[in-house]
Every structure is written in C-alpha cells, then in structure tokens.
C-alpha positions as CSV (number, residue, x, y, z in Angstrom):
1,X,-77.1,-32.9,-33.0
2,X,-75.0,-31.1,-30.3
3,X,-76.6,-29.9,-27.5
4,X,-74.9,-26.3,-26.6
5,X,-76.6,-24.5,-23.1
6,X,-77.4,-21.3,-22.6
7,X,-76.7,-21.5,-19.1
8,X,-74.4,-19.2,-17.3
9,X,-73.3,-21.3,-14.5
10,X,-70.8,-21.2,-12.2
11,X,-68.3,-22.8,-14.0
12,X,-68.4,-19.7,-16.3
13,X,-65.2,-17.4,-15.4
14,X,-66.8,-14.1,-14.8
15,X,-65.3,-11.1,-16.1
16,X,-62.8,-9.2,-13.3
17,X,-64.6,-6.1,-11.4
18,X,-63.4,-2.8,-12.2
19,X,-63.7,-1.6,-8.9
20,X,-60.6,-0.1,-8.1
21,X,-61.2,2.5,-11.1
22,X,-64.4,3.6,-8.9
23,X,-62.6,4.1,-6.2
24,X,-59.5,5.9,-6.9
25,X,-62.2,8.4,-8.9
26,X,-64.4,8.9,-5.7
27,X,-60.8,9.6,-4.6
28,X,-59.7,12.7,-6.9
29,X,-63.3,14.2,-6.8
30,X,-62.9,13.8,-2.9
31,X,-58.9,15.7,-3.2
32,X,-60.8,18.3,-5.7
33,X,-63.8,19.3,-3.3
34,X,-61.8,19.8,-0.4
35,X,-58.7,21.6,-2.3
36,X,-61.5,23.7,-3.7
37,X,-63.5,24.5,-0.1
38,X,-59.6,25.3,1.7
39,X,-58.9,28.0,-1.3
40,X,-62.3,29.5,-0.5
41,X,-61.6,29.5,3.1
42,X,-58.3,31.6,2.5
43,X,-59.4,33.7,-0.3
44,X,-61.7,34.6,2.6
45,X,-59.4,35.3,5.1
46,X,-56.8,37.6,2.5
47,X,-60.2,39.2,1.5
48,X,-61.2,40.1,5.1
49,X,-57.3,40.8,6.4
50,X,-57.2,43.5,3.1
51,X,-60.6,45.4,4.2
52,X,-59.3,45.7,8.1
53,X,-58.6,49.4,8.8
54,X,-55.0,50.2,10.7
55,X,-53.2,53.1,12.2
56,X,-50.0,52.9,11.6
57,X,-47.7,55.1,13.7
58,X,-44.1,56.5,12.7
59,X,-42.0,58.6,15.6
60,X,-38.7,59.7,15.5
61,X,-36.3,61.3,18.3
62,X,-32.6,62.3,18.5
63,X,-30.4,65.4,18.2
64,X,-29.5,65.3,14.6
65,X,-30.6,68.3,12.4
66,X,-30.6,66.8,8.7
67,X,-32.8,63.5,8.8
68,X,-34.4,61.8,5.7
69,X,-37.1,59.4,6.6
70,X,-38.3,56.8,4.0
71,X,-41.7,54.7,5.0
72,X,-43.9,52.5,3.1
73,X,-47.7,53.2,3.0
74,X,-51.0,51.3,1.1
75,X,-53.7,52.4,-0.4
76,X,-56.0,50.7,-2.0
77,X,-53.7,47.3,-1.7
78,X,-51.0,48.7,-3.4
79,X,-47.9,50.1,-1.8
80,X,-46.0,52.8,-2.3
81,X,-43.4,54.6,-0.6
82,X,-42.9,58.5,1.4
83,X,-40.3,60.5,1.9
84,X,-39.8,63.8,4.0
85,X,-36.6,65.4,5.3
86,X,-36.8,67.0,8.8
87,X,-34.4,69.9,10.3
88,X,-35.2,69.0,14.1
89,X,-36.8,66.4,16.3
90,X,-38.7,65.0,17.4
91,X,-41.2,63.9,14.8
92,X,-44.2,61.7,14.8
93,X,-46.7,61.1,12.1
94,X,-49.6,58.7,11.5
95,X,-51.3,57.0,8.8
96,X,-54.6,54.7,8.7
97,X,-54.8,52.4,5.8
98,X,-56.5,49.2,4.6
99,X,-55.0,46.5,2.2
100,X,-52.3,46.4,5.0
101,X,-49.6,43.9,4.3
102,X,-46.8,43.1,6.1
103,X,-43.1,43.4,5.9
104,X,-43.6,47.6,5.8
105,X,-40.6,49.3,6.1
106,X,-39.4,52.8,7.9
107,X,-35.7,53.9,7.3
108,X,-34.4,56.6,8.8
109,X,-31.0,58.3,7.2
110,X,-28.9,60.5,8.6
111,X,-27.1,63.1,7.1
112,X,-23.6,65.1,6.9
113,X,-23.7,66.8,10.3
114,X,-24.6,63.4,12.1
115,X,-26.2,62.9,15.0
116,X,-28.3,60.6,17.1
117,X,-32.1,59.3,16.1
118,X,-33.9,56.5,17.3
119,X,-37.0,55.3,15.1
120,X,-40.4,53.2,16.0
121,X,-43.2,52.1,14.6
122,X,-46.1,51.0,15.7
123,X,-49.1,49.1,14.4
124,X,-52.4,48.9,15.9
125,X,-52.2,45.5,16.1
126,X,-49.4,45.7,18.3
127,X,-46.4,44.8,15.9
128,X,-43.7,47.5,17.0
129,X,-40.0,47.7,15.6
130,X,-37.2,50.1,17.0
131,X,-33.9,50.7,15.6
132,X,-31.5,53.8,16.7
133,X,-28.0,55.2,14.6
134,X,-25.7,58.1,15.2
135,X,-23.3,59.2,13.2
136,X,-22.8,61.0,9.8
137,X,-24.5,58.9,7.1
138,X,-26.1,56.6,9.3
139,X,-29.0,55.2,9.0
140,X,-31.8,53.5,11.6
141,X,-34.3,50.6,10.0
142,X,-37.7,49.7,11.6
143,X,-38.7,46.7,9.1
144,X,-41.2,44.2,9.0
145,X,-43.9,45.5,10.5
C-alpha cells in the first residue's frame, strides 16, 4: 500500500498572489474620493460666486443725439438683455444683481445723425471696460466684464 502525505510542504508550488488586483482597486476608490471631494469644492465656490451681490455701473458720454444702448443684466442666474434709446448725454445707470457671470456685454450704437460717445462699465469688483465711436452708424462695445 502507497503511502500518499497530507503534508503541504514547501516543495508544494503555492498558488500566485493576487495582489496587484488589491491594489490598483484601493487605486480607483482613491481617484473616486478625491474626484468626488474637488467637485464639491467647486460646486462650492459657483454656489457662493452666484449668491455675491454686485453693482454694476453703465455711463455714457458724447455729443450724439440718437444713441441705442444694449446691456446685459441677471436675475435670478439667468441673463437677459436691455435696451433704451437716449436723445442727449450724458447718461449713467446702475444695476445690483446676484448670479453675476462674466463676459456681460454693453454696446452702444449710434445712429443717422452721428456723433461722438464714449461707453464704460464698471463692476464692483473692479473689472472696467471702455470703448468710444463717432460716426453715423457706429457703434462702441464694453464686453467682458
């Protein structure tokens, strides 16, 4: 009668470790923990940056009698666009809003009899854009504000 052991000795060819599999998923649970805290972090930021109250202020100047000014404004983090014609300048306005984004734009046309105009805008922040046009037609752009 055979003999047949039941001992695992070292001779025995263990079975290969696995390891690698544990560590490329401590990896991706790693990549998915901080992906999710940075998109907290910004939502964050675009949440607090949306709630900041601005003044916004809008001024024209110039001798032409028949001006058409075009601005952006945003309200309740939408934006939307005014318009008002003017028979003499100067002109200023203002305008507080929240859910301020940027790349606002302020376009001031001029029209059949001419003339000189020089726009600006200024935000509280102190982002302020100039632009000046003369002639019939022409037309003066503060953007990206």
């Amino acid at each position: 009668m055979s003999e047949q052991g039941t001992d695992d000795g070292p001779d025995r060819p263990q079975p290969p470790r696995r390891l690698w599999l544990w560590v490329l998923l401590m990896v991706v649970v790693l990549l998915a923990l901080a992906s999710g805290a940075v998109s907290a972090v910004l939502a964050h930021e675009v949440s607090k940056e949306g709630s900041k109250k601005l003044r916004i202020r809008y001024e024209v100047t110039g001798t032409a009698n028949d001006v058409t000014l075009t601005y952006s404004t945003w309200q309740d983090e939408a934006l939307s666009t005014g318009r008002l014609t003017l028979r003499t300048l100067p002109w200023a306005g203002e305008l507080e809003t929240s859910g301020f984004m940027n790349g606002g734009s302020f376009v001031v046309g001029l029209g059949r009899s001419g003339g000189d105009v020089a726009c600006s805008v200024t935000v509280d922040d102190g982002t302020r854009r100039t632009a000046r046009a003369s002639g019939a037609f022409a037309t003066a752009r503060c953007d990206g504000y």
